[in-house]
C-alpha positions in Angstrom: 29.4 -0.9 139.6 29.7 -3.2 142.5 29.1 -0.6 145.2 26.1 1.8 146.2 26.9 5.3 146.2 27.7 5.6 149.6 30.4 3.2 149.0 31.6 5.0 146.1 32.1 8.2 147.6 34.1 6.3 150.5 36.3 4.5 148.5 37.0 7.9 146.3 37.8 9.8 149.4 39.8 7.7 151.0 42.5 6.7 147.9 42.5 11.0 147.2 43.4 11.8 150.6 47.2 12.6 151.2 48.6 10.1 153.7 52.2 8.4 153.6 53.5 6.4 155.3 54.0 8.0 158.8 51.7 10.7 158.1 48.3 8.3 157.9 46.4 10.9 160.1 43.8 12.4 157.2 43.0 8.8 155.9 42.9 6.8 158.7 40.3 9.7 160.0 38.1 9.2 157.3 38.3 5.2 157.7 37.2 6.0 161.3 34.7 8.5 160.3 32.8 5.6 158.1 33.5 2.9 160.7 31.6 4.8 163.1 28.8 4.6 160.8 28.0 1.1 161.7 30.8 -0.3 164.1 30.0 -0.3 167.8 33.5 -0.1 168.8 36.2 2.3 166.7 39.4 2.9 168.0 43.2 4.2 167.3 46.4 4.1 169.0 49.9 6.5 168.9 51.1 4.4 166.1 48.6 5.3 163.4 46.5 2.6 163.6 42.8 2.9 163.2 40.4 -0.8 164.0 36.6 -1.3 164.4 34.7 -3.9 166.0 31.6 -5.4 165.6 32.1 -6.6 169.2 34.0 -7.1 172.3 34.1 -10.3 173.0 33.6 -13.8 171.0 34.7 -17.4 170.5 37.9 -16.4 168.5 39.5 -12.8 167.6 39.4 -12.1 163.5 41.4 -9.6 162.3 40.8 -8.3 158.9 43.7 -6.0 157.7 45.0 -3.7 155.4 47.5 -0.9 155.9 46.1 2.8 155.1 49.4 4.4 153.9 51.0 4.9 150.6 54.2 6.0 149.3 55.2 9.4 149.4 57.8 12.1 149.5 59.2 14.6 152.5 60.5 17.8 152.5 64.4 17.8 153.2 65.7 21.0 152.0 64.2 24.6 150.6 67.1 26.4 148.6 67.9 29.7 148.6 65.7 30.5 144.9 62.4 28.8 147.0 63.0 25.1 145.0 62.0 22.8 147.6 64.1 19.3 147.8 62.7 16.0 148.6 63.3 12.3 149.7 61.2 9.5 148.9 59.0 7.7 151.5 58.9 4.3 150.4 59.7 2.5 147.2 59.7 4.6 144.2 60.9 4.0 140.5 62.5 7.5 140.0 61.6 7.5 136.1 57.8 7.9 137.3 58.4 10.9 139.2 60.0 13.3 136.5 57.2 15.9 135.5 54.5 15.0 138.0 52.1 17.5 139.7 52.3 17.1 143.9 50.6 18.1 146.6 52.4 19.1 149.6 50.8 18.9 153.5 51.6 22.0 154.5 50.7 23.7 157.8 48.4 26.1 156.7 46.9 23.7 154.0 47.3 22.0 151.0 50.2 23.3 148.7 50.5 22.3 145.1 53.7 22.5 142.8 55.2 20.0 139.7 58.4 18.5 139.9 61.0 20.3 138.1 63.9 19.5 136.2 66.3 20.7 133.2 64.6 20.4 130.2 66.1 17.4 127.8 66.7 19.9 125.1 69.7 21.2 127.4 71.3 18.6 128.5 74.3 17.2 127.4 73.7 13.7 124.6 75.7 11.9 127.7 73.2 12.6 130.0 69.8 12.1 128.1 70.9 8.5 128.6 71.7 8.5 131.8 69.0 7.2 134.8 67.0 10.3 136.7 67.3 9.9 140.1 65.2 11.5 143.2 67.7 13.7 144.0 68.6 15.3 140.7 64.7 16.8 140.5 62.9 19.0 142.6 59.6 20.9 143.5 58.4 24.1 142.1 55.7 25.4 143.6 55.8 28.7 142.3 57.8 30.8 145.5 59.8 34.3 144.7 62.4 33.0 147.0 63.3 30.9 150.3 61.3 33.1 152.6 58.5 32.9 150.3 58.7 29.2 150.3 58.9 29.2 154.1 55.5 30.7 154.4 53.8 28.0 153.2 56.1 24.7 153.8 58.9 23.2 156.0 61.3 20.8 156.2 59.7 17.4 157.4 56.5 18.0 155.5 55.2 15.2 153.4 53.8 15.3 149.7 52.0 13.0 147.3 51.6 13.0 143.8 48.6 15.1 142.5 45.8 12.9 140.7 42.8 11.9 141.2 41.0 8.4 141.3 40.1 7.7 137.6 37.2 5.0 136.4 39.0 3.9 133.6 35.5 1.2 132.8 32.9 0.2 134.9 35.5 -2.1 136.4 38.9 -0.9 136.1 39.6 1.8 138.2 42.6 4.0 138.6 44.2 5.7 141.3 48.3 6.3 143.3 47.0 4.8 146.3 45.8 1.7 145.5 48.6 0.2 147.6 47.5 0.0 149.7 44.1 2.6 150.5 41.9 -0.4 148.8 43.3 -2.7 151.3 41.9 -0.8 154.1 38.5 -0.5 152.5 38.2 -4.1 151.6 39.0 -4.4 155.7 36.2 -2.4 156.6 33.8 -3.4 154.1 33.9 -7.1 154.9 33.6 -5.9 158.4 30.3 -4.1 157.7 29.2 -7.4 155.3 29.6 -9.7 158.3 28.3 -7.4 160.8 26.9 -9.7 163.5 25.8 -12.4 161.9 28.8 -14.4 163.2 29.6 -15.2 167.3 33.4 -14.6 166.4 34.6 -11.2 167.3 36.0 -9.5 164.2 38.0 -6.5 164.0 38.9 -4.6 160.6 42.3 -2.9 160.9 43.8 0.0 158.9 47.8 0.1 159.9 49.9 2.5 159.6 53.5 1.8 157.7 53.7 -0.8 156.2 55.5 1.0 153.4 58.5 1.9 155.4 58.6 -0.3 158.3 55.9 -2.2 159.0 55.8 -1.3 162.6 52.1 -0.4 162.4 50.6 -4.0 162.0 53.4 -5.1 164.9 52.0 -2.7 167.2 48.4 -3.5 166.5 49.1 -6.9 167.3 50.8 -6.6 170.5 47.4 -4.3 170.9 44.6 -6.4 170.0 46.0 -9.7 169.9 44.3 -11.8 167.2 43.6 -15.4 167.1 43.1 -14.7 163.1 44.3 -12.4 160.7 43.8 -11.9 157.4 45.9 -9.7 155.9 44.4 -7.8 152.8 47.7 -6.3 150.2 47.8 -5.4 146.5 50.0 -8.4 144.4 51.3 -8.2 140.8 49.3 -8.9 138.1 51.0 -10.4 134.8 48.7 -9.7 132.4 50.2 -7.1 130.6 53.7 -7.2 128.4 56.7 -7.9 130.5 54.8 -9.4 133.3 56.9 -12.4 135.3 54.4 -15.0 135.2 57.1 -17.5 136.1 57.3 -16.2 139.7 53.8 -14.6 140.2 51.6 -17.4 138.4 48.7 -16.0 136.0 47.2 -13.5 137.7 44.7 -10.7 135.7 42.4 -7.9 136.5 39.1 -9.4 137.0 40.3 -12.6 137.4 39.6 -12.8 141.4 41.8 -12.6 144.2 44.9 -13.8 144.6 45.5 -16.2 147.7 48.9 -16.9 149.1 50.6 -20.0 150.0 53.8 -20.6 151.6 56.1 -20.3 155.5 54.6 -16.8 155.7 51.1 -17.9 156.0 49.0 -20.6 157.9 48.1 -23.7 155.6 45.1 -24.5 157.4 43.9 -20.7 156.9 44.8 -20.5 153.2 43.0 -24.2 152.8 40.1 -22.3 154.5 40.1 -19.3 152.3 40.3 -21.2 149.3 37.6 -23.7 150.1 35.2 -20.1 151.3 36.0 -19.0 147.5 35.1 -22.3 146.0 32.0 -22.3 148.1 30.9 -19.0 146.2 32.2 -20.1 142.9 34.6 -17.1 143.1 37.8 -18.0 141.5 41.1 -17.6 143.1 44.4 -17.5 141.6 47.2 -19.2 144.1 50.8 -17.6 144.4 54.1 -19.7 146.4 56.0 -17.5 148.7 58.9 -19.6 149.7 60.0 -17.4 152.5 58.6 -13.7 153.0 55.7 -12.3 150.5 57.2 -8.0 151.5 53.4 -7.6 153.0 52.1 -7.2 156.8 51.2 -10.6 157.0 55.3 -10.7 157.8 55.0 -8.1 160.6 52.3 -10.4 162.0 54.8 -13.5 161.8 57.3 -11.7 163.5 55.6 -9.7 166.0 55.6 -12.5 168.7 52.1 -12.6 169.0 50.7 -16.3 168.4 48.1 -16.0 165.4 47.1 -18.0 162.2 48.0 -15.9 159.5 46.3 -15.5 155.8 46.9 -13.4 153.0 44.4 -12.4 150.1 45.2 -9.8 147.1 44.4 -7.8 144.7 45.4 -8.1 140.8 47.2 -4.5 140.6 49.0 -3.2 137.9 51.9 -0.4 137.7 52.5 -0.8 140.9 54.2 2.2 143.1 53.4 4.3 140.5 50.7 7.1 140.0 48.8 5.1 138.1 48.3 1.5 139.5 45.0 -0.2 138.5 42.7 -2.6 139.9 38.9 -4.5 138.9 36.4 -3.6 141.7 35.0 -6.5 140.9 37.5 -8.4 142.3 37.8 -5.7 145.6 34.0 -6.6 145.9 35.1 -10.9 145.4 37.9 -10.2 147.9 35.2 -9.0 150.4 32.8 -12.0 149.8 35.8 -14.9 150.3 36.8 -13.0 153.8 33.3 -12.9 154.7 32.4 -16.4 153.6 35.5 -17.5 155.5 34.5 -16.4 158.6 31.1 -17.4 158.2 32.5 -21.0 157.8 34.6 -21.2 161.0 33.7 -23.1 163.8 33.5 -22.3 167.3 36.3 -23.7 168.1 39.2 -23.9 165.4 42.8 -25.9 165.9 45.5 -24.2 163.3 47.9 -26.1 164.5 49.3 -28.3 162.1 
């Protein structure tokens, strides 16, 4: 295991903690909780977002950053026999869904259920083949009736599905909030690596909704206004059968992190990046985004604030699904070429091309 204890126990928290996207409150709590541990300067604003500091000042602002939410479900509708009926927030594969155990944030606490729907052995031959969709299933949680339902949820309340982080090996580990929970840990832990060993000023960022809008990270720069950012995101790995290696390159679990190149990103930073990783002899695998890579690192590029923007992932598979998996050892590489990269830059930096 690439982490102490302490670590361990962080990381497990935060991925098992209910918090989609617009409802990053419980997670981005227990980010600040652990920041304050060793940041001098913690903070959070109306939009969700959580940021520490290792100080206030500095030759350039770094901004380390991955967004705390993850997809989710809300409440839309509880019918009359206490089913409770759902939309999805953020991108779900439907098919994934059908049979699950959830856990609804209620008012009054935690409230668990499955998702329902009619047993295959009654439906029409027709319709085994047809697609499941979100709004054909529903949530059981066990209620006598509407009012019984009532007591313990309402309509705008958000759900997640119900499972726990999994070590699958000593490396692989297993959880539904990978995307992007490890992002925000890799944020905070390369902020606790550097510490003050560097004159920059560096600030790791959890943002909020990245998943549904990405107004979070455009918030947080208007906020803190970086000179730097590195945003931290989950990527596709194609090392298992079906995997689009023509579009995403070779990337595999334990194979390092992934760096991105293309209009979205600075080339100086990813140059800078790379050459941290080759530095450490900790490989990198390189994927082209021609015009947008669906990450933060786009909210940054659009949000009007002047920075020089970089992106670095993580190999996950099954992706938006309760399963998705990714090798700590390349979470703990992925903190090592952020580190190294800021331990590399000068006083004064021109990313101008």
């Amino acid at each position: 295991m690439p982490f102490d204890s302490t670590q361990t126990t962080f990381l497990h928290e935060l991925l098992s903690t209910p918090s989609p996207s617009g409802f990053e409150g419980s997670a981005a709590r227990r980010w600040r909780q652990e920041a304050e541990t060793f940041a001098p300067i913690v903070d959070h604003d109306v939009a969700g977002n959580s940021w520490a500091s290792n100080r206030d000042d500095g030759s350039l602002h770094i901004v380390i950053e991955g967004h705390i939410d993850e997809i989710g479900f809300i409440v839309t509708w509880i019918d009359d026999d206490g089913f409770v009926w759902i939309d999805r927030i953020g991108g779900w594969d439907d098919q994934v869904v059908v049979g699950q155990r959830v856990v609804i944030v209620g008012r009054e606490g935690p409230v668990h259920g499955v998702i329902g729907k009619k047993a295959a052995h009654l439906l029409q031959p027709a319709d085994r083949e047809k697609v499941t969709k979100l709004s054909d299933v529903w949530i059981d949680i066990g209620a006598a009736d509407k009012a019984d339902a009532q007591r313990r949820v309402e309509v705008g309340d958000p759900a997640v599905i119900d499972v726990s982080p999994l070590q699958l090996t000593d490396d692989l580990l297993v959880s539904r909030s990978i995307d992007n929970r490890i992002g925000a840990f890799v944020a905070l832990e390369a902020l606790r690596k550097i510490g003050t060993t560097t004159e920059h000023r560096v600030t790791a960022l959890a943002a909020s909704q990245e998943e549904i809008t990405m107004a979070g990270a455009v918030n947080a720069a208007h906020r803190i206004k970086p000179d730097v950012v590195i945003a931290i995101d989950v990527t596709h790995s194609t090392d298992y059968p079906g995997a689009a290696k023509k579009a995403d390159n070779d990337v595999k679990l334990g194979g390092g992190p992934v760096l991105t190149r293309g209009a979205a990103v600075n080339d100086s930073v990813f140059r800078a990046l790379q050459q941290a990783a080759s530095r450490l002899d900790i490989p990198v695998a390189v994927q082209g985004a021609g015009r947008s890579t669906g990450t933060d690192a786009d909210a940054f590029r659009r949000s009007g604030v002047l920075t020089a923007i970089g992106l670095i992932s993580l190999p996950n598979r099954y992706m938006h699904s309760p399963n998705e998996v990714v090798s700590l050892n390349d979470v703990e590489r992925t903190i090592d070429v952020i580190a190294g990269f800021v331990a590399d830059l000068p006083s004064q930096v021109d990313f101008r091309d």
